[in-house]
Biopython code that builds the backbone (N, CA, C, O; Angstrom):
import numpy as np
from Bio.PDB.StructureBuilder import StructureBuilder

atoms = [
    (1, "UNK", "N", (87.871, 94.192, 104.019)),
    (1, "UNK", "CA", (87.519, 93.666, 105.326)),
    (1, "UNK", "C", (88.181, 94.445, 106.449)),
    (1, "UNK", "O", (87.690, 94.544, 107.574)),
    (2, "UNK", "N", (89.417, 95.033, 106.037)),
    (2, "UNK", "CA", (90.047, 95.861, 107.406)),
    (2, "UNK", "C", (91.326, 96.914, 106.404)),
    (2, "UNK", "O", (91.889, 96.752, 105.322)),
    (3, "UNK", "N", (91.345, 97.810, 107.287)),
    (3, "UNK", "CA", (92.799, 98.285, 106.956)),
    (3, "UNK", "C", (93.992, 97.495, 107.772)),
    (3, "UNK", "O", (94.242, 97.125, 108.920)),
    (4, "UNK", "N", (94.545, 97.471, 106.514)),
    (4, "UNK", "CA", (96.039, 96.879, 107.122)),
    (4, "UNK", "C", (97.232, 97.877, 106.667)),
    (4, "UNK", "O", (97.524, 98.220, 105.521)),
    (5, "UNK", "N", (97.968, 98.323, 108.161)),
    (5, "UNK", "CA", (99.183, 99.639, 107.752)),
    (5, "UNK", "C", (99.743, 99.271, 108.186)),
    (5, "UNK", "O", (99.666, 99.735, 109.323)),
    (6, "UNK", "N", (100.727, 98.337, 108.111)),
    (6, "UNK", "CA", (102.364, 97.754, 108.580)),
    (6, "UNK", "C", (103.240, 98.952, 108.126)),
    (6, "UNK", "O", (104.275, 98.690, 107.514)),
    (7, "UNK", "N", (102.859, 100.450, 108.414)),
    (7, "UNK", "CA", (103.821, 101.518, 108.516)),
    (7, "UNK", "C", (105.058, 101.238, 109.072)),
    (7, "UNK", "O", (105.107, 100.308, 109.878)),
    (8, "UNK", "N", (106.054, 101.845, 108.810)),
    (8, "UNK", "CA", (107.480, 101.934, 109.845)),
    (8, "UNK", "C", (107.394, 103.067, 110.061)),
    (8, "UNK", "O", (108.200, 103.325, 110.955)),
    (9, "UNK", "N", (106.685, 104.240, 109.649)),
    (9, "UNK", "CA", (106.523, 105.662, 110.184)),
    (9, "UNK", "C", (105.340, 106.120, 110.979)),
    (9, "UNK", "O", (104.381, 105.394, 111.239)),
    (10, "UNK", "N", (105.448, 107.184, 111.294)),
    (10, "UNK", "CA", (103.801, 107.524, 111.965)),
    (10, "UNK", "C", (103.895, 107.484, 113.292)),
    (10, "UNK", "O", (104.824, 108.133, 113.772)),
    (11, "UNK", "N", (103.282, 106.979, 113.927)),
    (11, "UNK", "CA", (101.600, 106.653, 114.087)),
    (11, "UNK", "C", (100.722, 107.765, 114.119)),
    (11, "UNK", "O", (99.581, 107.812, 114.580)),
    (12, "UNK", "N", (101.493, 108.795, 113.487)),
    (12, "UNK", "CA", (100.807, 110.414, 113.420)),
    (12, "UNK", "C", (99.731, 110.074, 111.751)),
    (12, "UNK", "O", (99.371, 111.082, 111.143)),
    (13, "UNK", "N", (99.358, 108.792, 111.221)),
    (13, "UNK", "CA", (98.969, 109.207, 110.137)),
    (13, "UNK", "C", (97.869, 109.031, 109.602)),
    (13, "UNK", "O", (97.259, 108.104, 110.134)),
    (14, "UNK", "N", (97.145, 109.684, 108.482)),
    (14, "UNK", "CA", (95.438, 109.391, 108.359)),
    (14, "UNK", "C", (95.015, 107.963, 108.632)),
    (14, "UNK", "O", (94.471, 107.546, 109.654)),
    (15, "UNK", "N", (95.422, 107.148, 107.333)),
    (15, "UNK", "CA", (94.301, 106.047, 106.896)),
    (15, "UNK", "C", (93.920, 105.356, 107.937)),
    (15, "UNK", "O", (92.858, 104.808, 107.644)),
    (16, "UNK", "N", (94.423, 104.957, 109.602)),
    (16, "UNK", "CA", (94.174, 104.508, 110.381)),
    (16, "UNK", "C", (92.742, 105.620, 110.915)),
    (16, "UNK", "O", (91.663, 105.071, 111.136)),
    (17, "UNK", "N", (92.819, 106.559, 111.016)),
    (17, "UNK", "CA", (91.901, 107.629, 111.057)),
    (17, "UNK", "C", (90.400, 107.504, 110.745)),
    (17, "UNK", "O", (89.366, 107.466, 111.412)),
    (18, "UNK", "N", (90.782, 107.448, 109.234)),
    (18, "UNK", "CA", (89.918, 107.776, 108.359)),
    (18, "UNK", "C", (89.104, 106.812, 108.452)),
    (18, "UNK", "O", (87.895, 107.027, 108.367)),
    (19, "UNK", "N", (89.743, 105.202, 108.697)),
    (19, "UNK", "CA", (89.254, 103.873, 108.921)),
    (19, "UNK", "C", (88.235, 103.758, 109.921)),
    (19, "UNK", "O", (87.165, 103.151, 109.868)),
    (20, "UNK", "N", (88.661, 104.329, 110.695)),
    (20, "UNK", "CA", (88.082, 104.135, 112.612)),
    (20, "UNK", "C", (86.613, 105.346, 112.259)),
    (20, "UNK", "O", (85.539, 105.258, 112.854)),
    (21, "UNK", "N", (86.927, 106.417, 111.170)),
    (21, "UNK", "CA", (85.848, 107.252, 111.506)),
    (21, "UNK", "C", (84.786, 106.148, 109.886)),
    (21, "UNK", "O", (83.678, 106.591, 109.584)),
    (22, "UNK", "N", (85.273, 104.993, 109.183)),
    (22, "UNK", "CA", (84.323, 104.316, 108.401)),
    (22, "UNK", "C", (83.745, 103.390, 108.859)),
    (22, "UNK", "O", (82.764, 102.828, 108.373)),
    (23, "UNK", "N", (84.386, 103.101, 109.999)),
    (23, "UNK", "CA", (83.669, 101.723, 111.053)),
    (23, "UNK", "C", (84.564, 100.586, 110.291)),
    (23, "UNK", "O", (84.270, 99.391, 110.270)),
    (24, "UNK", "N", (85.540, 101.088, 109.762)),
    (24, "UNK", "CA", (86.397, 99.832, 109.362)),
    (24, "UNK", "C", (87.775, 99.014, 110.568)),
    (24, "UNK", "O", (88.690, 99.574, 111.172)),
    (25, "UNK", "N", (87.403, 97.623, 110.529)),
    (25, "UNK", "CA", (88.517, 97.512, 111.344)),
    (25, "UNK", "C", (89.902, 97.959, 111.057)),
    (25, "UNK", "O", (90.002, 98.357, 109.897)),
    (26, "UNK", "N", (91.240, 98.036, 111.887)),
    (26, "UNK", "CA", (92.417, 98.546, 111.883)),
    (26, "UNK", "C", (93.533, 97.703, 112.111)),
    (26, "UNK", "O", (93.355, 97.134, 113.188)),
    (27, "UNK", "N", (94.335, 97.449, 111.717)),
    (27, "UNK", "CA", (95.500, 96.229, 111.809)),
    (27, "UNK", "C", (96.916, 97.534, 111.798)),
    (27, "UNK", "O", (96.929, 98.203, 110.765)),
    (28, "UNK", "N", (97.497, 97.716, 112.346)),
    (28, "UNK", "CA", (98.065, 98.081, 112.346)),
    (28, "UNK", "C", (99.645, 98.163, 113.308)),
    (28, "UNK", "O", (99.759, 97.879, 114.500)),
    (29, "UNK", "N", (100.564, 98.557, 112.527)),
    (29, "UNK", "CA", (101.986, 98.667, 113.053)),
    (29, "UNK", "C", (102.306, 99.147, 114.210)),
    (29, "UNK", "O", (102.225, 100.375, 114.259)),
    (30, "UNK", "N", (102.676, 98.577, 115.264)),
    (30, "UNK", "CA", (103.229, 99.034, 116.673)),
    (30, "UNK", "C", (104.332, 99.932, 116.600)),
    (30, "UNK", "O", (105.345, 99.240, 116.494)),
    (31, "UNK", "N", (104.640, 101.234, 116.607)),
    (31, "UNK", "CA", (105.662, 101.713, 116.284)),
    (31, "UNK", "C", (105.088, 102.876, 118.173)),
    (31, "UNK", "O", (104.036, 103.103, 118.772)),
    (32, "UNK", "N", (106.620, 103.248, 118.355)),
    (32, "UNK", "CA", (106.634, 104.126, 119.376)),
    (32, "UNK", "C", (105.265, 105.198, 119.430)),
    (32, "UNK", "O", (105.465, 105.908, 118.445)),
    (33, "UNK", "N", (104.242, 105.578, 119.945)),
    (33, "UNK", "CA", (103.245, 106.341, 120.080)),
    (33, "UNK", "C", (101.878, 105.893, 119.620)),
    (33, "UNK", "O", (100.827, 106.478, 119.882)),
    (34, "UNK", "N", (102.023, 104.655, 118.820)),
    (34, "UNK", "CA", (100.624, 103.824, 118.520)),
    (34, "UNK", "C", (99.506, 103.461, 119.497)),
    (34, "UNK", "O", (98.286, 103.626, 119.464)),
    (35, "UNK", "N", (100.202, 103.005, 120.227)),
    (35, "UNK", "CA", (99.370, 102.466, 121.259)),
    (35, "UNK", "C", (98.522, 103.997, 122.517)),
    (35, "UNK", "O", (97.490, 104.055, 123.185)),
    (36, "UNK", "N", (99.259, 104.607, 122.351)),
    (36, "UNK", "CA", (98.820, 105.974, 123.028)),
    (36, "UNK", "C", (97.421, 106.556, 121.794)),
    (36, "UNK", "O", (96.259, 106.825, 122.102)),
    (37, "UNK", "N", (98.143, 106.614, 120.206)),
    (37, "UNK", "CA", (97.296, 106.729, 119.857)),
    (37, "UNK", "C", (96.218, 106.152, 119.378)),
    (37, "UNK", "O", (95.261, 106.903, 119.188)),
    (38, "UNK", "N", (96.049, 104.653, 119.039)),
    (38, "UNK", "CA", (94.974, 104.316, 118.730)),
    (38, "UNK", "C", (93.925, 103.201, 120.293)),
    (38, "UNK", "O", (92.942, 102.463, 120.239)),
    (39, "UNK", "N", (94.717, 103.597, 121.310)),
    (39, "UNK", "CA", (94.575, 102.718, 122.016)),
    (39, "UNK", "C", (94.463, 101.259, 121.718)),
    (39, "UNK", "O", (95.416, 100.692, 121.186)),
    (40, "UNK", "N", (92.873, 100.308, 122.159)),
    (40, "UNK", "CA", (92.546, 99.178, 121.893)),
    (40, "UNK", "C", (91.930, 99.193, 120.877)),
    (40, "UNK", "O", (91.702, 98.076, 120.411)),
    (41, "UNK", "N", (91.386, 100.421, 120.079)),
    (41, "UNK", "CA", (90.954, 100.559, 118.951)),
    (41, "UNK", "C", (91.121, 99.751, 117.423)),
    (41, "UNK", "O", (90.321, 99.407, 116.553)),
    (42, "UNK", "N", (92.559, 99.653, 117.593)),
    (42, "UNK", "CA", (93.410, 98.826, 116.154)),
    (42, "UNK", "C", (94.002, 97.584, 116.794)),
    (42, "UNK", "O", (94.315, 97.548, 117.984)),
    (43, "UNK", "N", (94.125, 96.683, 116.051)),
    (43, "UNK", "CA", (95.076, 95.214, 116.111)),
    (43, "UNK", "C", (96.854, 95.852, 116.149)),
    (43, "UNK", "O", (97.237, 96.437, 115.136)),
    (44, "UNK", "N", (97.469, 95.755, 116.891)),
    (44, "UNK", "CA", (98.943, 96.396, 116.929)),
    (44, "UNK", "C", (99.513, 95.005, 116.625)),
    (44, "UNK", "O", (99.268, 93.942, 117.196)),
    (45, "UNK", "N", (100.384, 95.275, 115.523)),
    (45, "UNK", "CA", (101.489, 94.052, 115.205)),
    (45, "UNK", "C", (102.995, 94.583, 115.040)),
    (45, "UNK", "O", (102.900, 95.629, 114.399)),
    (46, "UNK", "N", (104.262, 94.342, 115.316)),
    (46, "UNK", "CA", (105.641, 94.515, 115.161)),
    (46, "UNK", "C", (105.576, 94.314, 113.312)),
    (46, "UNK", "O", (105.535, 93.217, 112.753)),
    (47, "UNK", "N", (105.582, 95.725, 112.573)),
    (47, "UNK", "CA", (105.612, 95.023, 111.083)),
    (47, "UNK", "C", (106.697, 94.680, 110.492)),
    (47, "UNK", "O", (106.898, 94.849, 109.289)),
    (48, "UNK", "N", (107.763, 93.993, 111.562)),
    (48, "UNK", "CA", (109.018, 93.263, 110.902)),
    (48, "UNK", "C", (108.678, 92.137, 111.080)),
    (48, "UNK", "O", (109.601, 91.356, 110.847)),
    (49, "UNK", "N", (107.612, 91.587, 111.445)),
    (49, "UNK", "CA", (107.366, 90.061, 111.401)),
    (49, "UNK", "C", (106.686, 89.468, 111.037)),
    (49, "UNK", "O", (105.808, 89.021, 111.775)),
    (50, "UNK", "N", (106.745, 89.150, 109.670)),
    (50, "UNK", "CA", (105.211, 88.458, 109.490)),
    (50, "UNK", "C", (104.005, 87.773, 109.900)),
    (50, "UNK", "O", (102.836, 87.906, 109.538)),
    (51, "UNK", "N", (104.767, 86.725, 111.054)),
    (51, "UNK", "CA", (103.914, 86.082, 111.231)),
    (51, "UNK", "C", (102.637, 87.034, 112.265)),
    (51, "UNK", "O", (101.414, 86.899, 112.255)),
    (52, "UNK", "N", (103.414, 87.893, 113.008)),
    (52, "UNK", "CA", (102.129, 89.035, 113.686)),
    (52, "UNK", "C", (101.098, 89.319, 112.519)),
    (52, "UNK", "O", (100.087, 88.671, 112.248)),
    (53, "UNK", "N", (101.437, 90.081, 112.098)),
    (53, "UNK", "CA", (100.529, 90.090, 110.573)),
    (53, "UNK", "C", (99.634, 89.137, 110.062)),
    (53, "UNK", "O", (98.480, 89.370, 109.703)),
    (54, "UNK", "N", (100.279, 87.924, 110.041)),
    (54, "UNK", "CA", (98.983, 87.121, 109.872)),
    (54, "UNK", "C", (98.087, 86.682, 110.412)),
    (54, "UNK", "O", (96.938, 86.383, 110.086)),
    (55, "UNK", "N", (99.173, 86.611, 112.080)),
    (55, "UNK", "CA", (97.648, 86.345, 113.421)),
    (55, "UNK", "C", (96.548, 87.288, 113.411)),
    (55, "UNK", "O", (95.442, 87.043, 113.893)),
    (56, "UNK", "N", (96.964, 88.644, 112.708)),
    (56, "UNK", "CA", (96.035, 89.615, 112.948)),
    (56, "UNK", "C", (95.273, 89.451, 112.176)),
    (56, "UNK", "O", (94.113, 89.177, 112.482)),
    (57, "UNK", "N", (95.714, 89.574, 110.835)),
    (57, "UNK", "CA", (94.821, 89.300, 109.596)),
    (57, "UNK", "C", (93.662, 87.998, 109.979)),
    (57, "UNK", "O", (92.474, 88.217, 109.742)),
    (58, "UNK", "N", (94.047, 86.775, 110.523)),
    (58, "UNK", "CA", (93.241, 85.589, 110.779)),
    (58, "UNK", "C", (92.185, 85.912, 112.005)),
    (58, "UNK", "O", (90.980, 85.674, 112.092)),
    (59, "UNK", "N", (93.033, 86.498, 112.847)),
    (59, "UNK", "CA", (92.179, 87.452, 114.051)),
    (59, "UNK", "C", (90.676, 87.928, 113.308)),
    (59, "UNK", "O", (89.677, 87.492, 113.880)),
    (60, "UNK", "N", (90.506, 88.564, 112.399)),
    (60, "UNK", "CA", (89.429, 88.609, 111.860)),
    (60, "UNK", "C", (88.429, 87.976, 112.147)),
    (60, "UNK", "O", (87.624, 88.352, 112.999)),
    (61, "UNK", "N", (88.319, 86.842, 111.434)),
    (61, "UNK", "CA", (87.464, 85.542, 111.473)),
    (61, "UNK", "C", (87.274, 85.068, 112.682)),
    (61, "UNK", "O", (86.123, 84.826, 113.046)),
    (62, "UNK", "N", (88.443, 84.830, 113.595)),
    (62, "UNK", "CA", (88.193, 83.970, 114.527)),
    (62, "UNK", "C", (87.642, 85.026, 115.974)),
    (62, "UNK", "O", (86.925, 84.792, 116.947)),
    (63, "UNK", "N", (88.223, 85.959, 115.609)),
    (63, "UNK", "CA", (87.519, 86.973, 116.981)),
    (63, "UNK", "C", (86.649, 87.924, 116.610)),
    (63, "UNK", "O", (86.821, 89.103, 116.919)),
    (64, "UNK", "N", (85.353, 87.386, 115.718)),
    (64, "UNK", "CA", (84.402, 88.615, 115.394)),
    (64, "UNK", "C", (84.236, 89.521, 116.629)),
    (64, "UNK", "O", (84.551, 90.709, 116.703)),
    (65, "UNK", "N", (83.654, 88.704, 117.640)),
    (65, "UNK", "CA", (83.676, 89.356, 118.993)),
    (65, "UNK", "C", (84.141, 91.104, 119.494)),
    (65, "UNK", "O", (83.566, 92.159, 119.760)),
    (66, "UNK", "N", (85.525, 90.573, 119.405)),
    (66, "UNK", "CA", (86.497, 91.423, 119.741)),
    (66, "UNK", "C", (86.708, 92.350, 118.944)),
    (66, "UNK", "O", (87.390, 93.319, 119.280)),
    (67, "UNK", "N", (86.105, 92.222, 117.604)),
    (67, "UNK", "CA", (86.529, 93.143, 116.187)),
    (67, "UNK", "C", (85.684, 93.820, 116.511)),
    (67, "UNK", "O", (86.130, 94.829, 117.057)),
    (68, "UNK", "N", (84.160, 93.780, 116.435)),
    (68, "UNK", "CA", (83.061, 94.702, 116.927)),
    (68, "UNK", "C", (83.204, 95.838, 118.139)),
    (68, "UNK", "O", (82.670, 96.947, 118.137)),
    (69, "UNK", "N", (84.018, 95.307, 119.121)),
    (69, "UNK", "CA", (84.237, 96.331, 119.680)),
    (69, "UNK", "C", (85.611, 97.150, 119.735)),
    (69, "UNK", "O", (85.839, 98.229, 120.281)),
    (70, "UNK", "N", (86.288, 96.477, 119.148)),
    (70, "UNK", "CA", (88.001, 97.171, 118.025)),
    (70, "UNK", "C", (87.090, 98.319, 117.478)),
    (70, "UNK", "O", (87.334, 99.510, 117.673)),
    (71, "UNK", "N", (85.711, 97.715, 116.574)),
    (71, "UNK", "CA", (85.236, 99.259, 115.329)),
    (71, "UNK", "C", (84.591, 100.166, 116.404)),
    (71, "UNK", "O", (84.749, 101.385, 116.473)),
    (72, "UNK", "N", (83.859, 99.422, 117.214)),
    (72, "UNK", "CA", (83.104, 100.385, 118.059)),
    (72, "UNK", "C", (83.979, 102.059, 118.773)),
    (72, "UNK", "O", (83.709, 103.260, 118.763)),
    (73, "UNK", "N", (85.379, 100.954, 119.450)),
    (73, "UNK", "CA", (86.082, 102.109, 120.313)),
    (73, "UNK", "C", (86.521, 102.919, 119.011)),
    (73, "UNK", "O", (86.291, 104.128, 118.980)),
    (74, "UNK", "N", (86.939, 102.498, 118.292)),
    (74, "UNK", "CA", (87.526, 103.346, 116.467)),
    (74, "UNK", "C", (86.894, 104.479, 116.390)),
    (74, "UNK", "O", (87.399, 105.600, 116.425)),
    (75, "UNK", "N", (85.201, 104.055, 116.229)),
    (75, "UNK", "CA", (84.185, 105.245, 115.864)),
    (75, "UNK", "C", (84.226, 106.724, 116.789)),
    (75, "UNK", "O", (84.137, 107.903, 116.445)),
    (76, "UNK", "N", (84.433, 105.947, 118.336)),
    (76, "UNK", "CA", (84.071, 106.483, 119.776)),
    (76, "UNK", "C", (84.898, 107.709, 119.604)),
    (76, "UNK", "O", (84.970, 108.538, 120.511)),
]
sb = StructureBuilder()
sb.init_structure("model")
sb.init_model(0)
sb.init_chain("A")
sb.init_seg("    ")
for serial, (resi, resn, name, xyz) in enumerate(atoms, 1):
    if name == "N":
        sb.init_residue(resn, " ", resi, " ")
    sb.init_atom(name, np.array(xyz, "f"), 0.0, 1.0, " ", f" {name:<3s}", serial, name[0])
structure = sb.get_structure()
């Protein structure tokens, strides 16, 4: 249903990439340069906390909306 990369390294790294160029959604770890690089593209969560992680993960379901255009900017 999505990639999920609660990296502590990166945000220099493929599978978020590779995801955005499959039209797959992106959940991913807020680490220094993320947000530059994936913009609004990916779900950004702190991956020392779980509970971010799960809002995101649940984010799914409840914000198809918003996911459609999460994959859209991904593809862009």
């Amino acid at each position: 249903a999505a990639l999920v990369f609660p990296s502590l390294g990166g945000p220099d790294n493929l599978p978020p990439l590779e995801a955005f160029a499959l039209e797959c959604p992106v959940i991913a770890g807020e680490l220094s340069g993320s947000e530059e690089q994936f913009g609004e593209a990916a779900y950004l969560f702190n991956p020392l906390k779980v509970e971010e992680l799960t809002d995101a993960i649940k984010s799914l379901r409840l914000e198809s909306e918003q996911w459609k255009k999460r994959v859209r900017m991904g593809k862009a």
